[in-house]
C-alpha positions in Angstrom: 0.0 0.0 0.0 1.3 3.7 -1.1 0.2 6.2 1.6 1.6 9.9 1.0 2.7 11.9 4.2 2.8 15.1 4.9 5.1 16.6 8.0 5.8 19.6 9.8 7.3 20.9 12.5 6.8 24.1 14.8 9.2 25.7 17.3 8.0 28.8 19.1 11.6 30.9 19.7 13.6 28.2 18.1 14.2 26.6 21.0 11.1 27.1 22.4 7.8 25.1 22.6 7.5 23.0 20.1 4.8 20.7 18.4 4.3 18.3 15.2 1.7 17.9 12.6 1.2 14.4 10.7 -1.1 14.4 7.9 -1.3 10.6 5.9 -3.4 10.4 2.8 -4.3 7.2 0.2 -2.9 8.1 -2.9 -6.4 9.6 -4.1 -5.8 12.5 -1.9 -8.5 11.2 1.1 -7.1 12.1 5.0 -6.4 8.9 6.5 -5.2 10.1 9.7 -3.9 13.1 11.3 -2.1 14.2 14.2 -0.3 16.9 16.6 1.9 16.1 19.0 3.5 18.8 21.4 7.0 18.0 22.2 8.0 20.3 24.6 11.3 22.7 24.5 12.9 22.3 21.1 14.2 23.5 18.1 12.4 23.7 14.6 14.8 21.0 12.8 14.4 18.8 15.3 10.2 18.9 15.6 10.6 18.5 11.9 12.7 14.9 12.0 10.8 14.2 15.0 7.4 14.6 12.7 9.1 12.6 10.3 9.4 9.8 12.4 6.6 10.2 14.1 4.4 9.9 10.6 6.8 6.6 9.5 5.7 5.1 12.3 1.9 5.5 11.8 1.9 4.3 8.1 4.1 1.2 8.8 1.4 0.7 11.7 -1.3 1.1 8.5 0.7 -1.1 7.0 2.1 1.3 4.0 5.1 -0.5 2.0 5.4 2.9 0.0 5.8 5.8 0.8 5.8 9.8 -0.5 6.8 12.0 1.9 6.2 16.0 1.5 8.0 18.6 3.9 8.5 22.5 3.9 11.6 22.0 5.6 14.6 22.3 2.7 17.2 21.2 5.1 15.2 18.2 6.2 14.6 16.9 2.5 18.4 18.1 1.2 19.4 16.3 3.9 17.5 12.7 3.4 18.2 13.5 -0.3 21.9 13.5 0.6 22.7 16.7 -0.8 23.3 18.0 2.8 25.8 16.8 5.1 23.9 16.1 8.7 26.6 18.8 10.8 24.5 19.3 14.1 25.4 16.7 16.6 21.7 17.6 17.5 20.1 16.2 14.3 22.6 13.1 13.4 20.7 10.3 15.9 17.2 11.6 14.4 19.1 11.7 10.9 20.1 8.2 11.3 16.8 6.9 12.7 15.2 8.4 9.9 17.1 6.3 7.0 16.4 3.2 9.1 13.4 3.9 9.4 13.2 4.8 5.8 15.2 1.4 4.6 11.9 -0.6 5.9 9.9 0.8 2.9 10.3 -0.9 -0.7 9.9 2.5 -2.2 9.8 6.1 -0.7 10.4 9.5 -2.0 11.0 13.0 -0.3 9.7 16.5 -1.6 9.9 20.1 -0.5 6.7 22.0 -1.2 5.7 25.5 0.0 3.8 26.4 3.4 0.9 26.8 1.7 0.9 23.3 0.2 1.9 21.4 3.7 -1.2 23.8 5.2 -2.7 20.7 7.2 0.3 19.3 8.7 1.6 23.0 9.7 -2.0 23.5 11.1 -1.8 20.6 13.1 1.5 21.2 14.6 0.8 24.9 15.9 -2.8 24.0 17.4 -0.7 21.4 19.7 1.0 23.9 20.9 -1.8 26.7 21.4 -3.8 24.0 23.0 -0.6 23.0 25.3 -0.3 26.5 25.9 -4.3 27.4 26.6 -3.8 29.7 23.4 -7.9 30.0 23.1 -8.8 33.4 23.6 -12.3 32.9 24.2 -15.2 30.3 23.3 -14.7 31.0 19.8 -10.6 30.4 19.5 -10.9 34.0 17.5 -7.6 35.4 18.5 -6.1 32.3 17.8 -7.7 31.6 14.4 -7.0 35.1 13.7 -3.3 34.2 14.2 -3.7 31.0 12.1 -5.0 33.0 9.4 -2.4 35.8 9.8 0.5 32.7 9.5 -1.2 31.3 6.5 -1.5 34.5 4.4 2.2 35.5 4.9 3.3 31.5 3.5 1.4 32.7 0.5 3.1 33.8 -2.7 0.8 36.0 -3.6 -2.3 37.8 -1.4 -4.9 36.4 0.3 -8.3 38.1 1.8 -10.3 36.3 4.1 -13.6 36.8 5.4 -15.8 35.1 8.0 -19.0 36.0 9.8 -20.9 33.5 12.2 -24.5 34.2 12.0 -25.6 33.5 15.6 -24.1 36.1 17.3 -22.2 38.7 14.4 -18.5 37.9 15.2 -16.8 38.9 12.2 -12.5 38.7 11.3 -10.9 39.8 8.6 -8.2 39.9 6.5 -7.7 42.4 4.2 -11.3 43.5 4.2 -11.4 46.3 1.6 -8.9 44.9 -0.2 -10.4 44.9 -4.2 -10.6 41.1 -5.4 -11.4 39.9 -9.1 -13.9 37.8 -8.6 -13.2 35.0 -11.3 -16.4 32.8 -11.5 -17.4 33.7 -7.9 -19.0 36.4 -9.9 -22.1 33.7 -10.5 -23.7 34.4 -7.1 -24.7 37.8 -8.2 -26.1 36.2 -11.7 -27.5 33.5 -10.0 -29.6 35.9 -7.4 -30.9 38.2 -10.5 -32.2 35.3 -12.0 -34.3 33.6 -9.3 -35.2 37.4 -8.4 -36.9 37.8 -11.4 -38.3 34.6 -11.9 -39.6 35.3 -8.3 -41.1 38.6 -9.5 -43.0 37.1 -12.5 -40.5 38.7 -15.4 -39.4 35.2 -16.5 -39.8 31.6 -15.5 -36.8 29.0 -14.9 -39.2 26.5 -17.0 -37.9 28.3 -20.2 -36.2 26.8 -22.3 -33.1 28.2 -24.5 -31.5 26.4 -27.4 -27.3 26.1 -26.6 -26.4 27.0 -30.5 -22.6 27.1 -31.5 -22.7 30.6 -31.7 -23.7 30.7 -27.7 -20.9 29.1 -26.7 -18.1 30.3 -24.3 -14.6 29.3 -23.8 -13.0 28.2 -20.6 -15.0 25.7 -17.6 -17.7 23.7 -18.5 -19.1 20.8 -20.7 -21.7 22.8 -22.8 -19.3 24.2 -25.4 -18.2 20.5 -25.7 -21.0 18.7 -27.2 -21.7 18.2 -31.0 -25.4 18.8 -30.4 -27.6 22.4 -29.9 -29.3 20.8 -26.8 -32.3 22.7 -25.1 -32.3 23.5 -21.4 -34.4 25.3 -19.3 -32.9 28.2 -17.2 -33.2 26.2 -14.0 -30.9 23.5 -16.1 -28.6 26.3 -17.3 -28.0 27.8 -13.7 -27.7 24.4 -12.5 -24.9 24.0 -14.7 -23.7 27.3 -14.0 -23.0 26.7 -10.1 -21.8 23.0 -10.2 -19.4 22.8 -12.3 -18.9 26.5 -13.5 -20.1 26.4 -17.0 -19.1 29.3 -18.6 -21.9 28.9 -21.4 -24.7 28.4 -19.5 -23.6 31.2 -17.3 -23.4 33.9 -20.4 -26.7 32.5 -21.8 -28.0 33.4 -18.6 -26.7 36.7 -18.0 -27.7 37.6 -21.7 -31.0 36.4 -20.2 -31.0 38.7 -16.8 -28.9 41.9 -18.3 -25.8 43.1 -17.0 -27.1 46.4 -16.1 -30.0 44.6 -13.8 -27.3 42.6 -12.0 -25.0 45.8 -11.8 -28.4 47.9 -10.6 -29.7 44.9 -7.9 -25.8 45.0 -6.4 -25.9 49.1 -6.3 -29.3 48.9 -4.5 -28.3 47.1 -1.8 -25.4 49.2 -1.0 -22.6 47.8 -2.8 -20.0 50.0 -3.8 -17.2 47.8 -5.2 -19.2 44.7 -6.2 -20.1 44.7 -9.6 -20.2 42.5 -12.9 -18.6 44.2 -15.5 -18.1 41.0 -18.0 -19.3 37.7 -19.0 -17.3 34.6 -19.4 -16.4 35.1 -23.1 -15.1 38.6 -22.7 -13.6 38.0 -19.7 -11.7 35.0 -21.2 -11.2 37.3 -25.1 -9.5 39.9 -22.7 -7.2 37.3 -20.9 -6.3 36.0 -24.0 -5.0 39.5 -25.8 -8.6 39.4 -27.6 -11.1 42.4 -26.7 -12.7 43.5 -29.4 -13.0 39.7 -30.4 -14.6 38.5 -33.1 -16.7 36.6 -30.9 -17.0 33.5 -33.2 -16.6 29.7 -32.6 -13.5 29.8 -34.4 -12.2 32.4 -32.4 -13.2 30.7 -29.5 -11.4 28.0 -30.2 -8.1 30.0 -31.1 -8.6 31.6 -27.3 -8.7 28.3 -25.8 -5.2 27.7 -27.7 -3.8 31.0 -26.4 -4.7 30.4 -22.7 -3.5 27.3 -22.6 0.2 28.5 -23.9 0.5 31.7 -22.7 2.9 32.8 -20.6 1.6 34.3 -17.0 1.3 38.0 -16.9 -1.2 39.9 -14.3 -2.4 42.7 -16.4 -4.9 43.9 -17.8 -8.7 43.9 -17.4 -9.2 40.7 -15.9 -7.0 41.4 -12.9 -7.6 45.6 -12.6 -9.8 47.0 -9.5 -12.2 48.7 -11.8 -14.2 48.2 -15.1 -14.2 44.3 -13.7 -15.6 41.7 -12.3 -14.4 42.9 -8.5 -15.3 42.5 -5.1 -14.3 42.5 -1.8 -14.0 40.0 1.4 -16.2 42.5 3.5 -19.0 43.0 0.6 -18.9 39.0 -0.2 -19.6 38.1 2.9 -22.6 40.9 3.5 -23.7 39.3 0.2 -23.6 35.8 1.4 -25.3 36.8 4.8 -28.4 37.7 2.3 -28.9 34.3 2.1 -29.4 33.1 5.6 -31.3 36.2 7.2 -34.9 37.3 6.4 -34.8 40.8 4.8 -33.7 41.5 1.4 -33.8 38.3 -0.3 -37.7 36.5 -0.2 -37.7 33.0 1.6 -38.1 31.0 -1.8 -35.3 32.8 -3.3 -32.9 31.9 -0.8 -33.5 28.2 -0.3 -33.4 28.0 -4.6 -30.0 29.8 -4.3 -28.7 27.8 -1.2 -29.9 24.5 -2.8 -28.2 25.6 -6.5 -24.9 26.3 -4.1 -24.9 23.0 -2.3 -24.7 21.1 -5.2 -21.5 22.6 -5.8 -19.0 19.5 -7.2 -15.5 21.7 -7.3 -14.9 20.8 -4.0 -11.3 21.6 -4.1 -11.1 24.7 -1.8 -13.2 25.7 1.4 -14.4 21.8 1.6 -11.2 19.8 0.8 -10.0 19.1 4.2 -13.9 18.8 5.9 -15.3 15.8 7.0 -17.3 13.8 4.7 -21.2 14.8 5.0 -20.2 18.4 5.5 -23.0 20.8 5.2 -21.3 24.2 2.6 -23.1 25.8 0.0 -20.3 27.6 -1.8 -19.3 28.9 -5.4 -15.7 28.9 -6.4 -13.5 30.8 -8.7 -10.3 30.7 -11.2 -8.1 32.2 -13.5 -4.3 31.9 -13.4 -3.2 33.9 -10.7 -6.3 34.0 -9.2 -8.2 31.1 -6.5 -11.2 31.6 -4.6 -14.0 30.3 -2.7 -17.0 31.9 -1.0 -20.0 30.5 0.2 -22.1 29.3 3.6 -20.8 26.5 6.3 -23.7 25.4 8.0 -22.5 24.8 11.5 -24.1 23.2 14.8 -24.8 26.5 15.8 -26.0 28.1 12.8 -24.8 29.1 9.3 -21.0 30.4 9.2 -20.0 32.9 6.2 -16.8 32.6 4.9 -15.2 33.4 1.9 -11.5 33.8 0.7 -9.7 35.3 -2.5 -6.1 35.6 -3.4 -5.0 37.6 -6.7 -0.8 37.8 -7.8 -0.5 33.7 -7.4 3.0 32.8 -8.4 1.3 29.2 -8.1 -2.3 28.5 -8.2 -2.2 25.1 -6.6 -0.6 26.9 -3.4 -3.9 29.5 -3.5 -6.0 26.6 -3.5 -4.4 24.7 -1.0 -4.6 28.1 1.6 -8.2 28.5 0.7 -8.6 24.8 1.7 -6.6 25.3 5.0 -9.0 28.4 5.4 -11.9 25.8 5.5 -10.3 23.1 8.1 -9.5 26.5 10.8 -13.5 27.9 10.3 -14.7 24.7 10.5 -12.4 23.9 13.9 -13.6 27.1 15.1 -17.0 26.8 14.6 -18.5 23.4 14.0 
């Protein structure tokens, strides 16, 4: 059996108090166990070989035969790798404990991956020592989670805005607050809101139905612009396929359906200021792929496929400026989101039709990746390159939790992902 490990280790003053995180997954990805340990008075090298150990251990006990271990420690892995010498008296026993307990494996390999990737493991090794250290400021863990979130954001290449409201009793945290976010396809909660707003006020019915022609379809997410037929699906179909798996094509038919300017005018009424919609799919995509002013054919559709496949990564223009796009930010996202769960501006029926649409959600790579199976989130995610986000509504034992997080400037995307993930595991140990 191939397990893959995760490791890290935490030293508070290096020495100081210390603690180590053990995260062991199948090879599909699925947590198999995980565990902090506090160690006591340490060093940082040593909690990481001492995780190290401590995670060989547990698989052997699972009975793993191989094994792929992932560390943010360089010196650990250049050390097992046997491009660094082991100098520190200190480290040499653990060193040399490590290789035999490595040698008991028929196959193992050893990677260094950013912070952000090895989230979990670091996760797990500071809460052992806040918990060893009564960190918990209060019934919540805010201060704490606040630092958590702090620690996570600086490990980032890139930037990260976080925001979360429990709806029980108003706590709110922040990070970056006002800070202006492109929205990538998180944009679809606004469109999906118009359009159960008017069908809820009798200007259109989600019964309609709207042929998907060649010339309606959009490049980018989505399985619509991939079939050889002109299907027809209602708008409750279309906005289905909108939310789960992000088509792009269902969501322009949809907003040429709705109207920009009645999105844009429904977010200015309730008192946004930086939220708006300024795009749909296609142009967004044309103007990430050099091609504004289009044409907007299926050949050239195809061509912008092409280009944003093989392009090289640059962070300008429209898709990624603070105005004249599709824009938001943490503290407006999450007053949208609490729309959803409180009586006022939203009727009853529209949000349990958006909540439902939201739970069926099946990119589950972000807020929910770490939660345990059966979890109850309604959320909508977002991407371009450069850009990850999530936003959306973790029903909790105590009520509905808002949460959502963006991050913009990526040098890697898989490491935005992988924070917004780790953003999902702290709310959910904070609240649920």
């Amino acid at each position: 059996m191939r397990l893959k490990l995760h490791i890290d280790g935490a030293s508070r003053g290096n020495p100081g108090p210390a603690g180590i995180g053990v995260v062991l997954q199948d090879v599909q990805g699925h947590t198999v166990v995980e565990m902090g340990e506090y160690l006591g008075e340490t060093t940082n090298n040593v909690a990481e070989y001492r995780a190290l150990l401590r995670g060989l251990d547990r698989a052997r006990e699972l009975g793993a035969s191989q094994i792929e271990i992932y560390a943010d420690s360089a010196l650990l892995v250049k050390q097992l790798q046997g491009a660094y010498r082991v100098r520190s008296a200190q480290l040499a026993p653990l060193h040399a404990r490590a290789k035999q307990a490595l040698a008991g494996f028929s196959d193992w390999s050893i990677t260094h991956v950013s912070r952000a990737y090895n989230a979990a493991a670091d996760a797990l090794a500071n809460r052992a020592i806040d918990e060893r250290a009564g960190a918990l400021a209060d019934g919540h863990g805010v201060d704490n989670l606040r630092r958590r979130l702090e620690r996570l954001a600086a490990g980032l290449d890139g930037v990260m805005g976080v925001g979360i409201k429990s709806s029980w009793d108003g706590l709110e945290l922040y990070l970056e607050p006002d800070r202006t976010f492109p929205t990538a396809s998180v944009f679809k909660i606004p469109v999906l809101l118009e359009l159960l707003l008017q069908a809820e006020e009798g200007r259109l019915s989600l019964d309609e139905r709207v042929p998907v022609t060649e010339a309606a379809k959009s490049p980018g997410s989505g399985v619509l612009k991939e079939l050889t037929s002109s299907p027809v699906l209602s708008l409750s179909d279309l906005a289905m396929l909108m939310v789960v798996i992000s088509d792009n094509t269902a969501t322009d038919i949809l907003m040429g359906r709705v109207g920009i300017e009645a999105i844009n005018r429904r977010l200015a009424s309730w008192g946004f200021r930086v939220t708006r919609v300024a795009m749909d799919c296609r142009r967004l995509l044309f103007e990430l792929a050099g091609r504004p002013g289009g044409p907007f054919t299926p050949e050239a559709r195809l061509e912008v496929e092409q280009i944003l496949r093989t392009r090289p990564r640059v962070f300008a223009g429209r898709p990624y400026a603070d105005t004249e796009n599709n824009v938001t930010t943490p503290r407006e996202m999450i007053a949208l989101l609490e729309m959803l769960v409180t009586e006022g501006r939203l009727p009853r029926s529209v949000r349990e039709q958006a909540l439902f649409y939201l739970r069926k959600q099946q990119v589950r790579d972000r807020l929910p990746l770490h939660l345990p199976p059966g979890t109850d989130i309604a959320h909508k995610t977002g991407s371009i390159a450069g850009v990850r986000n999530d936003a959306g509504v973790l029903f909790a034992p105590r009520g509905p939790v808002l949460v959502c997080a963006f991050t913009r400037d990526l040098k890697v995307d898989l490491d935005g992902a992988m924070a917004i993930a780790e953003v999902g595991r702290l709310v959910y140990e904070a609240f649920a």
